[in-house]
C-alpha positions in Angstrom: 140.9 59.8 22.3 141.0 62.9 19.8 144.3 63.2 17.9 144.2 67.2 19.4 144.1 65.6 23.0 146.7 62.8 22.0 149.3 65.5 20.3 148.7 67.6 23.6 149.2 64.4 26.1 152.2 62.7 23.9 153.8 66.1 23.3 153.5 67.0 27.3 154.4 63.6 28.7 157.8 63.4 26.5 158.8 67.4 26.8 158.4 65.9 31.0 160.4 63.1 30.6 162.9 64.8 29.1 163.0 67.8 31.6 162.8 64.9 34.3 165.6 63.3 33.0 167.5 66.1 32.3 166.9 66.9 35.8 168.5 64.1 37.0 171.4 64.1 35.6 172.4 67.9 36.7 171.4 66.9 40.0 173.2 64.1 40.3 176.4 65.1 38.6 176.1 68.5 40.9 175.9 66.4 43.9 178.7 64.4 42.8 181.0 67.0 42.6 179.7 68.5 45.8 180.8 65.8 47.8 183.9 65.7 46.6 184.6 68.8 47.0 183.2 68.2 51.2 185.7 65.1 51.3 188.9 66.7 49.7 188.5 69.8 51.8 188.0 67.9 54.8 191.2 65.6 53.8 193.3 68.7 53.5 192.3 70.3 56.6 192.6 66.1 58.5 196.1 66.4 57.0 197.0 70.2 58.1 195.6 69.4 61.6 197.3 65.5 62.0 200.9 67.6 61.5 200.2 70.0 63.7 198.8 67.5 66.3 201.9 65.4 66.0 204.2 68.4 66.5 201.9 69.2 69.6 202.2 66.0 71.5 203.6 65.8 74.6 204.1 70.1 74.7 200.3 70.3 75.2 197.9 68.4 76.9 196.1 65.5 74.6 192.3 67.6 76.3 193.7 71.0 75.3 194.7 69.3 71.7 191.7 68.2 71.0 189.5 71.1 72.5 191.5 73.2 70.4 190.8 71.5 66.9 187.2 70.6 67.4 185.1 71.2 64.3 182.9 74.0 64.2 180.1 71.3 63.3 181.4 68.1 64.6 183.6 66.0 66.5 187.3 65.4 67.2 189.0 62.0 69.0 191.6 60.0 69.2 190.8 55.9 68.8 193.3 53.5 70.5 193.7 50.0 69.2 192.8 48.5 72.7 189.4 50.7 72.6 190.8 52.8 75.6 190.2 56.0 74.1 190.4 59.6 75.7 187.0 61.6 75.5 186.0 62.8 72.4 185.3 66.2 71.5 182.4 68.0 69.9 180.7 71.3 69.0 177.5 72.3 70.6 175.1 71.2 68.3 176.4 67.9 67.4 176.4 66.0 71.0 175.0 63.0 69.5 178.3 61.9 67.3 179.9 60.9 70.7 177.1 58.5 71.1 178.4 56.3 67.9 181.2 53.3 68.1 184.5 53.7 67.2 186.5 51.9 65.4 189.9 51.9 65.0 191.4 51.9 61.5 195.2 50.3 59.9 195.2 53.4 57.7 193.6 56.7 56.2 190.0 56.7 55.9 188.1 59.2 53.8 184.2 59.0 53.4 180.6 60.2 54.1 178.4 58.3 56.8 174.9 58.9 57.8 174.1 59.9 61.9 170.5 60.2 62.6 169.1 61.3 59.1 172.6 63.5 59.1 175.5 63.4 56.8 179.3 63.6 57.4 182.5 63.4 56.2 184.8 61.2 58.5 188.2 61.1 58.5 190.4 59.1 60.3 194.0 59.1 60.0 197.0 57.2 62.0 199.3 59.0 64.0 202.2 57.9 66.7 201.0 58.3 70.4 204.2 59.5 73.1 204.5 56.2 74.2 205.3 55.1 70.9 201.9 53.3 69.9 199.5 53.9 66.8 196.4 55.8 67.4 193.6 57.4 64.6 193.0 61.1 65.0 189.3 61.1 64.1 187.6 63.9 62.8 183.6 63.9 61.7 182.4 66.7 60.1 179.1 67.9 59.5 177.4 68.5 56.3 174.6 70.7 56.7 175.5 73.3 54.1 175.9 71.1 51.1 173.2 69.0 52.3 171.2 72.7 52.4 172.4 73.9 48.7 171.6 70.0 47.4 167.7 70.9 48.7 167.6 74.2 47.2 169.2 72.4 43.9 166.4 69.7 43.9 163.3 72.8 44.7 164.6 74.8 42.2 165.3 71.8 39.6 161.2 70.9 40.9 159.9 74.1 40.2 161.8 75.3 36.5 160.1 72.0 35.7 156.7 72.9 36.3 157.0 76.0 34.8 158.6 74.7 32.0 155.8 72.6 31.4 153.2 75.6 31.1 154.2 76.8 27.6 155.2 73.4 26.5 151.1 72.7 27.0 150.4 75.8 25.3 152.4 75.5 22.5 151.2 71.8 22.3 148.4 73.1 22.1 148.9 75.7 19.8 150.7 72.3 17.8 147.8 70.6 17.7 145.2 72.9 16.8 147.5 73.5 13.7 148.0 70.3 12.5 144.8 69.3 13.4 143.0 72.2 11.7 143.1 70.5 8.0 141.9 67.1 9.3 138.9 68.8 11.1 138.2 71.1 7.7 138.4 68.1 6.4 136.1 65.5 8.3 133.7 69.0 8.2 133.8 69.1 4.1 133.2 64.9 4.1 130.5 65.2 6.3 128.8 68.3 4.4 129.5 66.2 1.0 127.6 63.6 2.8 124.8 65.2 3.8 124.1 67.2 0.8 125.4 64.8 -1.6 127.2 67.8 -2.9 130.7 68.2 -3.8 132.9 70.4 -1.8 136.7 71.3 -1.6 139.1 72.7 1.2 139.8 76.2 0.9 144.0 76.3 1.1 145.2 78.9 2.0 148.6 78.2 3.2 151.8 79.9 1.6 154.1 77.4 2.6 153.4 74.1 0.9 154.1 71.6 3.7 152.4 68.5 4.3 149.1 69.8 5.1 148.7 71.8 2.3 149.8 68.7 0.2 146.9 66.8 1.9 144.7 69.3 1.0 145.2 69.3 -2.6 145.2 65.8 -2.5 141.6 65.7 -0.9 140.5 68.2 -3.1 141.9 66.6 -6.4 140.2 63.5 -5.2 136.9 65.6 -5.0 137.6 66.7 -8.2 138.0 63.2 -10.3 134.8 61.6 -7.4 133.1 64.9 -9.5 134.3 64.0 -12.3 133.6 60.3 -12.4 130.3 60.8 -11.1 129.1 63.4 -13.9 130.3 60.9 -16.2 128.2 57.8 -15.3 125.3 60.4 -14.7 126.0 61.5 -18.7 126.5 57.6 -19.5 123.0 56.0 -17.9 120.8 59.3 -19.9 123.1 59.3 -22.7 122.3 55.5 -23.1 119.1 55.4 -21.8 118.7 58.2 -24.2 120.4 56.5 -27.2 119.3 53.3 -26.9 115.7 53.7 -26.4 115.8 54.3 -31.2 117.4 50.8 -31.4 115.7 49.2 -28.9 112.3 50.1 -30.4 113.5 49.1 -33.3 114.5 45.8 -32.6 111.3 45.2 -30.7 109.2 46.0 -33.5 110.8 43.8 -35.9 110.9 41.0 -32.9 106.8 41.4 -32.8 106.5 41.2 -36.7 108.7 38.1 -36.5 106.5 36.8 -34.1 103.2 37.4 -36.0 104.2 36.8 -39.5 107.7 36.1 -40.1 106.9 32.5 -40.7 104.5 33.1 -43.3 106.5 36.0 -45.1 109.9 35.2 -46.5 110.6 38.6 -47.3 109.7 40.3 -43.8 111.7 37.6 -42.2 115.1 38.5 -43.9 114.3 42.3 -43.8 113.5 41.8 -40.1 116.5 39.8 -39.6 118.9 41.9 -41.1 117.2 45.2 -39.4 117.9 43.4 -36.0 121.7 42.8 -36.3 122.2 46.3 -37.8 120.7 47.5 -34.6 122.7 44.7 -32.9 125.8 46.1 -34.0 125.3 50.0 -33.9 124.2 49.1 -30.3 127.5 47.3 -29.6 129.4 49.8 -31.2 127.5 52.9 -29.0 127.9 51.0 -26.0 131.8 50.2 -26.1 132.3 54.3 -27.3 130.0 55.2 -24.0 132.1 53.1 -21.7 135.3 54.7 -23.4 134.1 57.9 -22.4 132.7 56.7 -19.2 136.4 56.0 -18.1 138.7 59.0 -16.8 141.6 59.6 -18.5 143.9 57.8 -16.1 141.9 54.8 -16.5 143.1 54.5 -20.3 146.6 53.4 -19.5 148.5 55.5 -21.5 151.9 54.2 -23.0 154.7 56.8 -24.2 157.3 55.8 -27.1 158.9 57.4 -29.5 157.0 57.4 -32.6 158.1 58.0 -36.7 155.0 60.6 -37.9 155.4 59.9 -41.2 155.5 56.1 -40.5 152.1 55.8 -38.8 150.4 58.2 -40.9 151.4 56.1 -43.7 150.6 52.5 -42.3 147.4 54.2 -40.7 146.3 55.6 -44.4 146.6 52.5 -46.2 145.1 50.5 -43.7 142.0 52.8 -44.3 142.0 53.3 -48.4 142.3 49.1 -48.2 139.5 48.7 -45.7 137.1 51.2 -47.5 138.2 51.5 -51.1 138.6 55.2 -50.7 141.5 57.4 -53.3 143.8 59.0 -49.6 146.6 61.4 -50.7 149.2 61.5 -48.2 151.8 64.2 -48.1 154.9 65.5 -46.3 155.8 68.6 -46.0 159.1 68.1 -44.4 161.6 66.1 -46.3 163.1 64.7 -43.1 161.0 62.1 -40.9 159.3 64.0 -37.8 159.8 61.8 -34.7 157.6 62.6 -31.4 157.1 60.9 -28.0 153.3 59.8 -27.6 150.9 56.7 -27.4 151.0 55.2 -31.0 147.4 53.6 -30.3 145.5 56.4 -29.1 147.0 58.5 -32.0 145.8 56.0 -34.6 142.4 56.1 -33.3 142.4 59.3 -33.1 143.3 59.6 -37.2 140.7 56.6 -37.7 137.7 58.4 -36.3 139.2 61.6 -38.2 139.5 59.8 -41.6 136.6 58.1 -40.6 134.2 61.1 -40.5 135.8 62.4 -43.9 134.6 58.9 -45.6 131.2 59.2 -44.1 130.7 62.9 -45.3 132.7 62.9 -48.6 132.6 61.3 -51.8 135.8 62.4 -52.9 139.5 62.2 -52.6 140.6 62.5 -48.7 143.9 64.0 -48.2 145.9 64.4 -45.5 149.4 66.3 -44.5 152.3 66.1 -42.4 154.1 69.2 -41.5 156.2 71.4 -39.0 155.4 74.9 -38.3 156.5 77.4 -36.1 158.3 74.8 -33.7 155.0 73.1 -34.0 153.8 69.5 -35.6 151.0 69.6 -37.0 148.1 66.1 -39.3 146.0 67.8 -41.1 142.8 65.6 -43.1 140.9 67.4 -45.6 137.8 66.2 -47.0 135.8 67.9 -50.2 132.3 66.9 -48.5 128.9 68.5 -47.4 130.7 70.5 -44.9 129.5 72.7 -41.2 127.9 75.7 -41.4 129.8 77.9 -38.6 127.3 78.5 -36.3 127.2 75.1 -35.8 130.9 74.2 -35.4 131.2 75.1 -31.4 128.7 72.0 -30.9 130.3 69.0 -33.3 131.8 67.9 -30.0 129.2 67.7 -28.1 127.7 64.1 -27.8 125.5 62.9 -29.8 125.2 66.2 -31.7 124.7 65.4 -35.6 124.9 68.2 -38.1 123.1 66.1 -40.7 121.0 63.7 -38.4 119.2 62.1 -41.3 122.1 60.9 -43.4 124.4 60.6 -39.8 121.7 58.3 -38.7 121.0 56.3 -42.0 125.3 56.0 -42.3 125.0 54.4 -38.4 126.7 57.6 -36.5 126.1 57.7 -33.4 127.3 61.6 -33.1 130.1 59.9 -30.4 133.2 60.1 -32.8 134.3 64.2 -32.1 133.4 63.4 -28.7 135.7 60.6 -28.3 138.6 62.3 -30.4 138.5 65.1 -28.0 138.8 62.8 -25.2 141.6 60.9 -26.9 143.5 64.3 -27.7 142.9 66.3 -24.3 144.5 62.6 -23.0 147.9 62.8 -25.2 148.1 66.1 -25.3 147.1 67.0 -29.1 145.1 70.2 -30.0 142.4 69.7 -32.0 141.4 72.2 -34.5 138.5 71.9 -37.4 138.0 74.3 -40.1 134.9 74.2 -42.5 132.1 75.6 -44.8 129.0 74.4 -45.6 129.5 72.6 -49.1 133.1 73.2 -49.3 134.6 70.5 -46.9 135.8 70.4 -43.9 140.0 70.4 -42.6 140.5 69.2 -39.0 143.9 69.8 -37.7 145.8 67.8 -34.8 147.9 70.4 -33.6 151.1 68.2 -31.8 152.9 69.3 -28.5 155.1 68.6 -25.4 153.5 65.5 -23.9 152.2 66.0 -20.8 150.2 63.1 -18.9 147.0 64.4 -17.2 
């Protein structure tokens, strides 16, 4: 069954219920109260007429008596303990009450009895005979009226309900078609995406941000990183395939001169050997940068602490001048230690492959500075190398791209690095900002802001 068609059957079926049992209960409680309204008025009148019966005895004729206070719908007697009653009494239209047993009663009697699909209130009430025995005056009364307004109650109670129901199935309709509307867009947009093989959103275009449009921008963010993810293993398979195929060639062509003469040729055999694991290594190296950026940034499980600026920068610049030999100024601007909440790893990569590309590109002194501007921190690492010419600038972050492919290629760049710091920045939320001119050097800037996880 359709959710529309379950909403419209669930939402029907309970409304009913609740009419029904609603329903019921006014019924019932109206009823109640009817009836004992019927008894106590016929209890007042029973004790109005026994006192004015009793007064009566013996002046008027017991016949005359009873003829007198007959019930307009009913019947009026008097039962004798010995079962020897005088004829009983009744209106026109009720002949068949005379036709039921008496039954003489010890004391007052107030209730409703049932005569031939016929209700009545009976009352029976002792009272002293002339000859000084005990007698009931019995009165049965009819019903009809109450009886009448209790069918009227129950056709009117019947037909509010199906009425009632109408615009609870329209508005469940109504209901459902609203709530459902989203899942259907929905199911429509999957089935288009799989069809095509394209990716589509929802459009949204509800104002008051409830659930639905939640789930909507929930489907379509998870459009978005399916898009996302998908773009990036296309880029990784041709960027390998694409990257790998140098390397690979070049291993397979030392690999055949191994084969054909490396036994013979001491020379050919270390140079092929050491060509291989070069290409080994650059191919390792490419292949764990490609899976990096292969990997949303969610994926990278990104840890927030507080972290002393001036601290890593200087742990992070000595580790480099010892690793590589290379003269690194570092300076402070600010006298005062600059603290800031970020991922201490991903920011020391980030200055690696920064400090990296200065050592690759420059033979002299690297320097880099610390400082606060304008409510703003900002690393800066200047290098005195070859420089970028400013057209080409725009495209240094690009994969892959080289601005000196020759001497990128024979220093084992991959043209990966920029790539991957601007993945590592646009993840912790660090500008990234290079300055540069063509034999001058170059000054990239990591401009530092309010963390904010993507």
């Amino acid at each position: 069954m359709k959710l529309r068609n379950k909403i419209n059957l669930y939402t029907a079926f309970l409304f009913a219920l609740l009419l029904l049992i609603l329903n019921i209960t006014v019924y019932y409680t109206f009823s109640t109260l009817l009836l004992d309204s019927e008894l106590t008025t016929a209890h007042k009148e029973m004790e109005k007429i026994s006192d004015n019966f009793g007064e009566s005895l013996g002046k008027i004729p017991n016949d005359s008596l009873l003829r007198s206070y007959v019930p307009i719908n009913g019947m009026i007697q008097i039962v004798t303990e010995d079962n020897n009653n005088p004829p009983a009494f009744t209106s026109a239209g009720e002949q068949n009450l005379s036709k039921r047993k008496s039954v003489f009663y010890r004391s007052e009697v107030s209730k409703t009895i049932e005569s031939e699909k016929r209700h009545y209130t009976f009352e029976s009430m002792p009272i002293i005979m002339q000859d000084g025995s005990v007698a009931n005056l019995q009165i049965t009364k009819s019903m009809e009226t109450a009886t009448k307004i209790l069918s009227i109650l129950r056709l009117v109670l019947i037909l509010v309900t199906l009425l009632a129901l109408i615009p609870v199935l329209v508005s469940s309709r109504l209901l459902s078609n609203f709530i459902t509307k989203p899942v259907t867009s929905m199911i429509k947009t999957m089935t288009e995406i799989r069809k095509s093989g394209t990716f589509k959103r929802l459009k949204l275009e509800s104002k008051s941000k409830d659930e639905l449009f939640q789930m909507g921008q929930t489907f379509n963010h998870m459009i978005d990183l399916l898009e996302m993810n998908f773009e990036k293993q296309e880029q990784f398979v041709s960027n390998a395939s694409h990257e790998l195929k140098t390397p690979l060639t070049i291993i397979e062509s030392y690999a055949s001169l191994l084969k054909r003469r490396g036994l013979r040729e001491p020379q050919l055999f270390t140079e092929s050997i050491e060509a291989i694991h070069s290409e080994a290594l650059r191919m390792k190296e490419m292949t764990e940068q490609l899976l990096m950026l292969a990997r949303h940034h969610e994926q990278w499980n990104i840890e927030i602490n507080q972290v002393n600026l001036n601290q890593l920068i200087d742990q992070t610049v000595n580790a480099f001048r010892n690793a590589y030999n290379r003269e690194i100024k570092f300076a402070a601007v600010n006298e005062a230690p600059l603290f800031f909440e970020t991922d201490e790893k991903k920011l020391k990569q980030l200055l690696f492959i920064f400090l990296d590309n200065a050592r690759k590109y420059s033979d002299d002194i690297i320097s880099v500075e610390l400082g606060k501007e304008n409510n703003e921190i900002y690393i800066k690492i200047i290098d005195r190398g070859i420089g970028i010419q400013e057209s080409e600038l725009p495209k240094v972050f690009d994969r892959f791209y080289r601005v000196d492919k020759a001497r990128s290629r024979k220093q084992g760049g991959s043209g990966l690095g920029l790539s991957i710091a601007k993945e590592i920045a646009d993840a912790i939320g660090i500008g990234v900002q290079l300055d540069s001119a063509a034999g001058i050097g170059t000054t990239a800037t990591l401009l530092i802001k309010k963390f904010e996880k993507l």
